[in-house]
C-alpha positions in Angstrom: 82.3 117.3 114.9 81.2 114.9 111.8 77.1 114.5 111.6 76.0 111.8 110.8 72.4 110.7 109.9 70.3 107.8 110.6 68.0 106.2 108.0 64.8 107.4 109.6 61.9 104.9 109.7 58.6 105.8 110.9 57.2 103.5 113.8 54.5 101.9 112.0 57.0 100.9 109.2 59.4 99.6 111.8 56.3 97.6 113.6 55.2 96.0 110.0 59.5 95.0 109.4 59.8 93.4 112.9 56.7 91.6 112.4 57.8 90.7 109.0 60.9 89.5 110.0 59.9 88.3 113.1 61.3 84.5 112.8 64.3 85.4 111.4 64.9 88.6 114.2 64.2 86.0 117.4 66.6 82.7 115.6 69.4 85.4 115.3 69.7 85.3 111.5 69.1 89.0 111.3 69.4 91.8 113.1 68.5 95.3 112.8 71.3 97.1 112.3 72.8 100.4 110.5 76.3 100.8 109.5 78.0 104.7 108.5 81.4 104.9 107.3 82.8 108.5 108.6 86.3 110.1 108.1 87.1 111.2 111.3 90.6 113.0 110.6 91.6 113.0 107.1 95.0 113.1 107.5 96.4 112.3 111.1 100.0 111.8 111.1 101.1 109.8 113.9 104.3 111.1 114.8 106.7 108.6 116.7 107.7 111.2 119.8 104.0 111.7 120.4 102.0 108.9 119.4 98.0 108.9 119.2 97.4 106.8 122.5 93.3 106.8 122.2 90.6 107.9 120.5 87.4 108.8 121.9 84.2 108.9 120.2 80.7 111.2 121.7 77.3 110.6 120.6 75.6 113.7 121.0 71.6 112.1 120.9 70.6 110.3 124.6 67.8 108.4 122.8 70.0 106.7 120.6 70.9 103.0 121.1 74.1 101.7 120.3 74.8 98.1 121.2 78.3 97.9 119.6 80.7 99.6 117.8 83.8 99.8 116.3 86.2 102.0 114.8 88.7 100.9 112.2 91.6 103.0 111.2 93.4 103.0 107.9 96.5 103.6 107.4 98.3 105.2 104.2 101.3 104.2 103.6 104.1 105.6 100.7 104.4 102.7 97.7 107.2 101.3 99.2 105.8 100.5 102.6 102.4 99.5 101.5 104.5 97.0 99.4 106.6 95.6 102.0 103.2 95.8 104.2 101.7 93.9 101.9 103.7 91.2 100.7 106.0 91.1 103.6 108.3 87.9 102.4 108.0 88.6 98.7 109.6 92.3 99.4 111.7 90.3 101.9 113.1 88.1 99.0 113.5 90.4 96.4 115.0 92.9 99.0 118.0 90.4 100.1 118.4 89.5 96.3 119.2 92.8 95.4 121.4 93.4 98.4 123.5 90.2 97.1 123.4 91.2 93.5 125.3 95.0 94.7 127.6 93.2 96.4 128.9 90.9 94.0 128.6 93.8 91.3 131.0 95.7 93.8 133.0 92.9 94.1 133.4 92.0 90.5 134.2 95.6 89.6 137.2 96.0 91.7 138.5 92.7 90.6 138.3 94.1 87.5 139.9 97.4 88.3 142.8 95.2 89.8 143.4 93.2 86.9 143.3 95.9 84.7 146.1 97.9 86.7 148.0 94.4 86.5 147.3 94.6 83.0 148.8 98.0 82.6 151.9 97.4 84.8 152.9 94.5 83.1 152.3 96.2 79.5 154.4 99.3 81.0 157.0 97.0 82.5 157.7 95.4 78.9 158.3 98.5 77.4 161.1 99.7 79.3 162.9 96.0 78.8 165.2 95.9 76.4 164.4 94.0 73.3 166.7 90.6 73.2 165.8 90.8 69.2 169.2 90.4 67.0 170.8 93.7 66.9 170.4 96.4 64.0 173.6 96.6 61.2 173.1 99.9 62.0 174.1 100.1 65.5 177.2 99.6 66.3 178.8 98.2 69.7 180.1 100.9 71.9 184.0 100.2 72.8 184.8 100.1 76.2 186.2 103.1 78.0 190.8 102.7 78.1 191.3 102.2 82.1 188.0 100.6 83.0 188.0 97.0 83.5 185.6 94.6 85.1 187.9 92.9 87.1 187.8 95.2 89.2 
């Protein structure tokens, strides 16, 4: 239970307001009226397998009057979701641009990764290659071997 308390006013004070304000009260312009902001549950967490269906809400004084009401719930949401809640396009946007940026930064890295590899093959390849430079005075041609021939 949450009291809550009226702003009193005795009845020859209200008498002397209405008559007061008695133009005003009968063209509609104003209205006598009090309005109290109360937590009623400070932190409710709707959970998703069972969900808060209805809310009920007991006066416990007969002789009050209540012509209206209404009850407003807030909702507190983590930064992220009160962003997107918020500025549901703009997070939209931004969201999808991200999205695309990753992907092409994926995309160029392994591009990358496969030219390098090319890179290193090729480098590796021309290594074992013999050189087709002129040939050393030092080295000397090997004779062929007596019996071999390449007629063969």
């Amino acid at each position: 239970a949450r009291p809550l308390v009226l702003r009193y006013r005795s009845p020859q004070v209200r008498w002397l307001g209405n008559l007061f304000f008695m133009l005003p009260l009968v063209l509609g312009l104003l209205e006598e009226k009090q309005t109290h902001c109360a937590p009623l549950a400070d932190e409710l967490h709707n959970r998703r397998d069972h969900p808060v269906l209805e809310m009920r809400v007991a006066l416990s004084s007969c002789s009050l009057q209540v012509y209206s009401a209404t009850l407003h719930l807030r909702t507190s949401f983590g930064v992220v979701a009160a962003l997107m809640h918020t500025w549901f396009f703009t997070t939209a946007a931004v969201g999808v641009t991200l999205l695309m940026l990753m992907y092409w930064l994926v995309v160029l890295v392994f591009e990358l990764r496969d030219r390098l590899r090319a890179q290193d093959e090729d480098q590796q390849y021309q290594q074992f290659q013999p050189s087709r430079a002129a040939p050393d005075s030092r080295c000397r041609p090997v004779p062929p071997i007596a019996g071999s021939s390449k007629s063969d």
